[in-house]
N, C-alpha and C positions, 0 to 999 in steps of 0.2 A: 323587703324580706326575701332576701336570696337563698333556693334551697342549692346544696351542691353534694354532690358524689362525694365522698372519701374512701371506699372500699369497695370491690370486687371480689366475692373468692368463688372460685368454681371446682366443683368437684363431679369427675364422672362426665362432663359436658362437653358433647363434641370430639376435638383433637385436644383439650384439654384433661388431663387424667387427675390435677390438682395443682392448683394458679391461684394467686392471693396478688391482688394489687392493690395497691394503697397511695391515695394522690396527696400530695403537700397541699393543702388549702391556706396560701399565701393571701395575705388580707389585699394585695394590688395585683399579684399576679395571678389569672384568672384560665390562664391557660394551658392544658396537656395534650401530647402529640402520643400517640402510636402506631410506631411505623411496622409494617408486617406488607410483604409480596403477595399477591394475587394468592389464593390458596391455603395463605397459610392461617389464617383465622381470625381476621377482621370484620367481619359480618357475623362468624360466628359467636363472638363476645356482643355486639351490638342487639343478638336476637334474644343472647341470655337474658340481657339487662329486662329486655320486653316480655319475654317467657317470665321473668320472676316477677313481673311488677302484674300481668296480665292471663298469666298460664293457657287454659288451652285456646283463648280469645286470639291468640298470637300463632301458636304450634296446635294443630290435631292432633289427636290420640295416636293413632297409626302413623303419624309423620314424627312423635316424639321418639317412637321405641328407638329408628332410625340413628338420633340424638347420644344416644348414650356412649360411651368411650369404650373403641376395643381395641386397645393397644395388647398387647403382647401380654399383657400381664394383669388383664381383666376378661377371663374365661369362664369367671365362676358362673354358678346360672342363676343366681340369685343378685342382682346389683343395684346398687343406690346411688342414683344421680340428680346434683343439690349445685342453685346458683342460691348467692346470698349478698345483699345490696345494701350499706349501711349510708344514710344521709343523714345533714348536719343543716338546722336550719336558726338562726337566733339561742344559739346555745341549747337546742334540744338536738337531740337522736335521736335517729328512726332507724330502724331493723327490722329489714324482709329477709323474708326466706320464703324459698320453694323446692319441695322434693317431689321427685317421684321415684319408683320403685318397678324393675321389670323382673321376671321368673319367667325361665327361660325351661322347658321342657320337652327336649329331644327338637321336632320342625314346630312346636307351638311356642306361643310367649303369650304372655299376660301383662297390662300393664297397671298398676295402681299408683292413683294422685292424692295426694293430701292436699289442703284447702293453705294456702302461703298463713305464714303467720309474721305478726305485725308487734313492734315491740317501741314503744314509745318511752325514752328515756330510763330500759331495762323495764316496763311495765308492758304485759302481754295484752293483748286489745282485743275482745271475744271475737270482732266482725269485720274481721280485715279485708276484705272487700273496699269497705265503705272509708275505712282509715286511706285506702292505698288510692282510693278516687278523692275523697281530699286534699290528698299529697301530691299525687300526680294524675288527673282523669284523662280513662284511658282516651275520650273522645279525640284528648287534643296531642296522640302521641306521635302523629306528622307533623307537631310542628316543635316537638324536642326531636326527635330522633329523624334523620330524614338522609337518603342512601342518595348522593351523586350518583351513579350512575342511572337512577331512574328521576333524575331532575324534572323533566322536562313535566312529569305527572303531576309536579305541584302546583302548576301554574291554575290545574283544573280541578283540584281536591277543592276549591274554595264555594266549587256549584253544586256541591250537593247539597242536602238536606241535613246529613250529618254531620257536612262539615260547620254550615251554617251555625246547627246546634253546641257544636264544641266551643267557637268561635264565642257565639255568645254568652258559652257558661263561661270564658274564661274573661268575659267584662262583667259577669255576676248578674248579667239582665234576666236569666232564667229564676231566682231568688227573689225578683221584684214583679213580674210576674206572679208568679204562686202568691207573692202576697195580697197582690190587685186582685187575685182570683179570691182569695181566703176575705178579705175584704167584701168582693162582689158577693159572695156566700153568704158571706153574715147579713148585710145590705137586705137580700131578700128574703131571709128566712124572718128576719125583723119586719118589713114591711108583710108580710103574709101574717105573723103574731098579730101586727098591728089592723091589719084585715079586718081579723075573725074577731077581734077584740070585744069583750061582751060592754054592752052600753055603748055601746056606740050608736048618733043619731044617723040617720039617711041622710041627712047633708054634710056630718062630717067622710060616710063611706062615698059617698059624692065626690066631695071634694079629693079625696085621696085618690078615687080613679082619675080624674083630671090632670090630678098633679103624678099619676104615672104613665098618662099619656100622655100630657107636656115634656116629660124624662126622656119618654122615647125618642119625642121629636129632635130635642135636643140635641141628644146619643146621634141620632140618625144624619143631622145637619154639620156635627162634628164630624163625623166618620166623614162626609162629603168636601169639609172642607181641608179635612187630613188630607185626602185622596187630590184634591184640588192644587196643596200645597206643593206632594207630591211630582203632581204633573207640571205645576210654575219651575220648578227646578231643574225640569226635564227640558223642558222651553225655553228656557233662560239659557241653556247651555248652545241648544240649537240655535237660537237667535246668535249668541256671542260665535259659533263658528261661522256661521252665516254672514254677519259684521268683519269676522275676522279675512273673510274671505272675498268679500265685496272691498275693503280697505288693500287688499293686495292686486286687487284687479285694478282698484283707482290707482294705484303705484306702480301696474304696469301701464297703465295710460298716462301717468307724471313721466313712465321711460321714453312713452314713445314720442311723445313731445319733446324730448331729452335727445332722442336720434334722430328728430326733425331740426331742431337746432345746432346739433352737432355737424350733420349733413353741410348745412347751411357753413357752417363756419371752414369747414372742410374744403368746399366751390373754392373760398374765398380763398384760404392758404393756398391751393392748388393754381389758382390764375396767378398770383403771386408768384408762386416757384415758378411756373410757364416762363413769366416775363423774367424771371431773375432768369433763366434755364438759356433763355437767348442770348442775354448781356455774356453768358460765358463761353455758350458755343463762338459767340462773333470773338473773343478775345482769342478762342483753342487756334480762329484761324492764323491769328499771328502770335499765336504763343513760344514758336522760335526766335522773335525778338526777345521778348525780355531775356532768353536765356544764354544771346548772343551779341548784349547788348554791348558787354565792353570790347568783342573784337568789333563790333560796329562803331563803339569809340574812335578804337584802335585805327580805321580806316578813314575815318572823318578826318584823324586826328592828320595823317599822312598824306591824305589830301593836301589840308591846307597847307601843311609844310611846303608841298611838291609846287603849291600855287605860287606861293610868296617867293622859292625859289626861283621859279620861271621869272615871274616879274622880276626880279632882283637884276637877274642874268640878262632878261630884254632892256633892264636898262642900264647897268655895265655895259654892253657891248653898246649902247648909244653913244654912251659917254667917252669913251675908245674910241670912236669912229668920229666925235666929236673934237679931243685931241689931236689926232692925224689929220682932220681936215680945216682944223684951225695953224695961222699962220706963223701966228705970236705964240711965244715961248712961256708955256705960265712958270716958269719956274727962272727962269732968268738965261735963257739958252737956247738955241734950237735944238731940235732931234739930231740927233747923228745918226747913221745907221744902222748898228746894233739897238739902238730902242726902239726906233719904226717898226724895224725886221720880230721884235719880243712884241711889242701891241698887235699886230699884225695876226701873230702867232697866237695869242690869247684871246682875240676876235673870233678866230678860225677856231679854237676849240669850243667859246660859248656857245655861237652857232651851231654847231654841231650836236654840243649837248641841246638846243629849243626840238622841242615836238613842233607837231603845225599847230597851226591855229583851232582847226576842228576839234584834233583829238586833247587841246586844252580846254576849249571850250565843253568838250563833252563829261572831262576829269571833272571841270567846276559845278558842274549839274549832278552829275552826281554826288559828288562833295555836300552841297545842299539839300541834297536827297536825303544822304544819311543823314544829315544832321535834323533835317526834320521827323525821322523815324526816330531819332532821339528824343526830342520833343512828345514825341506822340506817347512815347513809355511810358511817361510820368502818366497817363489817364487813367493806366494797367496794373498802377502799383498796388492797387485794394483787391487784388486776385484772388488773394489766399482768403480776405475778409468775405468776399464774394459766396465762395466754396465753405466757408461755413456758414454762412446765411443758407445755402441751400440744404446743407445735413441738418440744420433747425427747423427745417420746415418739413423735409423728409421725415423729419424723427415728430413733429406735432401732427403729421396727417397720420401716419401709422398708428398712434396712441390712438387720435380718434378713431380711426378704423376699427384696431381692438373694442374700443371701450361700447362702440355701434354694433360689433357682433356678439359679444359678450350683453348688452339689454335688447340686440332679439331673441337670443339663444329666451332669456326669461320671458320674453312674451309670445314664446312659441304656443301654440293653442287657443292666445287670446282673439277674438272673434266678439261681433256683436250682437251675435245669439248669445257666447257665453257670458256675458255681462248683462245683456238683460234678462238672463234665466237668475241670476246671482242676486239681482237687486228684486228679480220676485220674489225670491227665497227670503231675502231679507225684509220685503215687508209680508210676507205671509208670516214669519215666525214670530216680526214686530206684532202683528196684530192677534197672532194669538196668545202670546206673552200678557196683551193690554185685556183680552178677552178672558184668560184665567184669571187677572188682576181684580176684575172684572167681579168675573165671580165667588171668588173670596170675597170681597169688601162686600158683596151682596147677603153672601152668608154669614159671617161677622156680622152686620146689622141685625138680619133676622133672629139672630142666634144672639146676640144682647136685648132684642125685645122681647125675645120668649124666655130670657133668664131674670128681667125686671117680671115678666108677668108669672115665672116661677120662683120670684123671690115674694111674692106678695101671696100668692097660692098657699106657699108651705105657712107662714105666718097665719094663713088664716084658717089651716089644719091646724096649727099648734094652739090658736085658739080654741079651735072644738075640742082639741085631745084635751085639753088643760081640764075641760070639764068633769073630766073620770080620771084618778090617778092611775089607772093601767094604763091607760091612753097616752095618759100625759108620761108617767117612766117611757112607755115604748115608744114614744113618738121624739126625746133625748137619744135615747139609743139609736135610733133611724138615723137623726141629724147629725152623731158622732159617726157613726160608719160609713153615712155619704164624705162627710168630709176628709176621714180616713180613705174613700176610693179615690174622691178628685185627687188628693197629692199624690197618692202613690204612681195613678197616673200620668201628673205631672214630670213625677221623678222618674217615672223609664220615659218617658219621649226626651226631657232633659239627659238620662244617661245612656241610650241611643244613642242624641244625635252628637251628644259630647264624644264619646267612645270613639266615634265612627268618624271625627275630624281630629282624634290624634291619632288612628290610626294613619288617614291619609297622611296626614304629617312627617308624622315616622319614616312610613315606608317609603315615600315621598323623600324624604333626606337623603333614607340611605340608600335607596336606589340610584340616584343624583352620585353617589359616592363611589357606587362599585360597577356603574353603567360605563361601557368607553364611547359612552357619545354623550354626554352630559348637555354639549350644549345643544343639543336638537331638542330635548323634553325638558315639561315642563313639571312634571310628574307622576305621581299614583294616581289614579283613583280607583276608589273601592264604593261600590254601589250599597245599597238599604240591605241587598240580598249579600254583598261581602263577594261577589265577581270582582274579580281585576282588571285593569284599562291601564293604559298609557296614555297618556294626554304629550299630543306633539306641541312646539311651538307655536306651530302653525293652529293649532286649534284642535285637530282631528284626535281621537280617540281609537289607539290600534288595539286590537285584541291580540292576549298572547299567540294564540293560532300562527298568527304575522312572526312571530319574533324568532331569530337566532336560539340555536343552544344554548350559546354563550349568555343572551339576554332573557331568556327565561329563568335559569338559573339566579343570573342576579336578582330578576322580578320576587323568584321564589324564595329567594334568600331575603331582600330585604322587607319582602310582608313578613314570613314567619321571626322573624328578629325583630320585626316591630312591634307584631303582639304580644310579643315575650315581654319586650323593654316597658308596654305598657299597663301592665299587668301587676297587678300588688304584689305575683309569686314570683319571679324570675325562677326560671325552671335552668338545669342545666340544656346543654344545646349541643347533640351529639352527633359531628358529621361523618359519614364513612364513604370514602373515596369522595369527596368533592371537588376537587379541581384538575383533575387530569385532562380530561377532553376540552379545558377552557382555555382560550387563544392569553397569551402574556400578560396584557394588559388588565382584564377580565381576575386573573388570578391577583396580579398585584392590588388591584381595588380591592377585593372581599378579605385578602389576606389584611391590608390595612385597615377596614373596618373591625376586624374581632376584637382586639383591645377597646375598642369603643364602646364593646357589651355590657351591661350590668351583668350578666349571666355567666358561669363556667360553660365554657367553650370545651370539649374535648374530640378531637379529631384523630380519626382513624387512615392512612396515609399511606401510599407506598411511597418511596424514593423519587416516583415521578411526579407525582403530585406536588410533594413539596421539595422541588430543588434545593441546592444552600442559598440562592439570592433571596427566594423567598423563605425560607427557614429564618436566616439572620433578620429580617424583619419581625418574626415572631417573640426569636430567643428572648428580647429583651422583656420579654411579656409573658415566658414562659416557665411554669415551675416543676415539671416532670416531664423530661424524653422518654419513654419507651420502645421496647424494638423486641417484636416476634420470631420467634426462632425455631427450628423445626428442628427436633428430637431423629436419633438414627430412621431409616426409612421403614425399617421393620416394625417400626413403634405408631409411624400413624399419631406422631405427639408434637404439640408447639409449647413453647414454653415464653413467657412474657418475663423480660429481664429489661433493670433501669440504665440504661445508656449512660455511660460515664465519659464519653469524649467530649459529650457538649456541659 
């Protein structure tokens, strides 16, 4: 049952001299914008809405006259100034109004109020009061109407006593209440009938005090194991951050075993790189071979040409000298002297071209010099493979480096005080987790043996009563109106503690949605008293006190939007100025949560607030723009007109 806005009209209020706004109540489209500049009257429609629903609960007397419109063209000294609010809820209509009236004479004024009147489907309603706390109670009207720029206050509206009470008229627990009370009322006024009852024996008034002092006790062992339960929940939490916290300290000690191994593995690369780091420097010292190997070819090469020649030429010229000094003709002839004189002549040039002996002997040595530095190359040729084995090992001792500074950096702090402070923590809280466990299941027993021996008790008053039919009628009535109190008490602890875990839930969600650190928290939580908490990942529970702007705002955003969502009435939800001072991210979450409302969403906005990036996220969800406008400046007047670009 969704209640929603569809009219505004104001007259005489404020900068307003007569404004009539009318929203399109689109069955999916749930949301309207107006935009208006600092000044120009966006707070001051917002306050109307709460002056008309709350009158002087909202504005003072003295602070209303203030109120009234003096434009240029309102001097008279008699004047009438009227907001008027019509809502639509399940095909009925609701119509407020609220006037007041000022008479202005000479430096005095006077101010007169009429009492708002209330019109339920064209039907006047004598006690409008009580219609308009029906429809919207004032208690809970921080959590429809609620001003961004005093965000930060919501986070602490939740600790008072008032708020408390709003809170829980708006889960209907104050209703169940009055009836446990209305219940406990009758309960005793019946047992006291039953008292004084005439004929009654001394053993049936016997027994009746016994069995209202067995009640007490009862009463008295439940309230202790309430209280008990209470505190088990409170300890349960402590123990789980305590565990949460001991389990991160054992994971800094999995680290540090982690950077004793790593260390280790670290020596090992390192002596490795040492010995490879040798093998390369001994290769740098002749690393001008390999890269001059082919003129050292080249020289090998010429060597041995120059050898083979020599030989060739020492024995040519043997062989010549062997010729001339052989006798016989090998060719069938002797020499004559032109041939003598030509061998002769070709002896004397070989000669001449031989070295001596040394410096051929010292060509051939070196000849095999080179050729064995040739040889030697080939052992050189895995150079480049060399050189990357060593950047592989460079680049795995570095990683480890990293990854060993990176798990001390997290075991900064850690110490063997603070670990054994941790696992005391842990079993102190263990042990008094087991200690309230303890004690519950002690009073549970007690508290079923004095309800077997208060089942047997009242039976054997219902016996006595049965003797006298007064007795007997009032001693039925007794037994229907205790039974009437256990359930009802039943059903507020049941709709407590239900209430109170989908709140968590909720705001829990949408906190999650419109926070920019999602993944650090784990939630809401909202305590028996309705304070608010943050629950870290880690375990720890921040109070808003700790939090950002930006993150109170969400906090405050996603409680108040949750108890609306869980509520039978969705109220409308009317923000003014809400996102201007919120960092990008911050705006983009809440602006994408609205559409997820059950509720009319209506937001009051300047240009800043809602950019066009975030605008065009709304538009598609949006069924009226408006945009405030200021009247010549002599007039003191705004006027609210429906934007026709978007």
């Amino acid at each position: 049952m969704t209640l929603r806005l569809k009219q505004i009209r104001l007259t005489n209020w404020k900068c307003y001299p007569s404004q009539n706004i009318t929203f399109n109540l689109h069955p999916d489209r749930k949301i309207q914008i107006i935009f208006g500049n600092n000044g120009h009257g966006k707070t001051s429609l917002m306050t109307a809405i709460l002056w008309c629903l709350y009158g002087l609960d909202i504005v003072s007397k003295e602070t209303l006259k203030t109120y009234f419109y003096r434009g240029k063209d309102n001097s008279s000294p008699a004047r009438e100034m009227r907001v008027e609010l019509n809502f639509t809820r399940n095909e009925k209509n609701y119509f407020i109004s609220r006037t007041a009236k000022l008479n202005v004479n000479g430096s005095t004024s006077s101010l007169s109020l009429e009492e708002a009147l209330f019109y339920e489907d064209g039907t006047i309603r004598s006690n409008s009061r009580e219609y308009i706390e029906a429809l919207l109670p004032k208690s809970i009207r921080d959590f429809f109407c609620f001003d961004g720029l005093k965000i930060e206050q919501y986070t602490q509206i939740t600790q008072t006593k008032e708020a408390k009470e709003a809170i829980e008229k708006v889960l209907g627990i104050p209703e169940l209440r009055n009836l446990r009370d209305d219940t406990e009322k009758a309960l005793q006024e019946l047992e006291k009938r039953l008292n004084k009852a005439e004929g009654t024996s001394q053993e049936f008034t016997d027994k009746l005090q016994q069995l209202r002092e067995l009640e007490e006790e009862i009463d008295l062992q439940q309230g202790q194991r309430k209280n008990a339960k209470d505190e088990e929940k409170n300890a349960i939490v402590i123990y789980q951050v305590a565990q949460e916290k001991a389990a991160q300290i054992e994971s800094l000690r999995e680290k540090l075993e982690e950077i004793n191994n790593l260390d280790k593995k670290r020596i090992g690369l390192q002596t490795e790189l040492n010995n490879l780091q040798k093998s390369i420097d001994s290769w740098l010292k002749k690393a001008s071979i390999p890269l001059l190997i082919n003129f050292v070819q080249e020289m090998a090469d010429d060597l041995q040409v120059t050898s083979l020649k020599s030989t060739y030429k020492t024995n040519s010229t043997a062989i010549l000298k062997a010729i001339l000094d052989d006798e016989s003709c090998l060719c069938g002839r002797c020499l004559d002297k032109n041939s003598r004189d030509f061998i002769l002549q070709q002896i004397a040039e070989l000669e001449s071209l031989e070295v001596d002996n040394a410096t051929r002997i010292e060509k051939d040595q070196l000849r095999i010099y080179l050729q064995g530095i040739i040889r030697d190359n080939a052992k050189f040729s895995n150079y480049s493979q060399l050189l990357l084995q060593r950047d592989r090992l460079e680049e795995e001792i570095e990683e480890i480096n990293q990854h060993i500074k990176q798990l001390k950096q997290e075991n900064t702090g850690i110490n063997q005080d603070s670990v054994r402070d941790i696992w005391r923590k842990v079993d102190e809280s263990e042990r008094k987790v087991k200690e309230i466990e303890e004690r519950i299941e002690r009073l549970q027993k007690e508290i079923e043996i004095k309800e077997k021996q208060l089942e047997h008790l009242r039976k054997e008053v219902e016996i006595l009563a049965s003797e006298n039919q007064t007795t007997s009628m009032l001693s039925n009535q007794v037994k229907m109106a205790r039974g009437l109190k256990n359930a009802t008490n039943e059903l507020i602890e049941w709709n407590i503690d239900n209430s109170q875990k989908m709140i968590n839930q909720v705001t829990s969600d949408r906190y999650l949605q419109v926070t920019n650190k999602p993944e650090e928290y784990r939630g809401v939580e909202i305590t028996p008293e309705y304070t608010l908490g943050i629950r870290t990942l880690t375990g720890k529970l921040l109070n808003p006190d700790v939090l950002s702007a930006g993150e109170k705002e969400a906090l405050a955003f996603a409680f108040i939007t949750g108890l609306n969502q869980i509520t039978d009435n969705c109220v409308p939800l009317i923000m003014d100025t809400p996102f201007g001072h919120l960092d990008e991210e911050h705006q983009k979450n809440i602006i994408n949560s609205l559409p997820n409302l059950n509720s009319q969403v209506i937001i009051l906005a300047t240009d800043r607030d809602l950019p066009d990036p975030l605008l065009n996220l709304l538009l598609p969800h949006t069924t009226d723009i408006f945009k405030i406008h200021r009247l010549a400046a002599d007039e003191d007047a705004s006027v609210i007109e429906v934007m026709e670009s978007y």
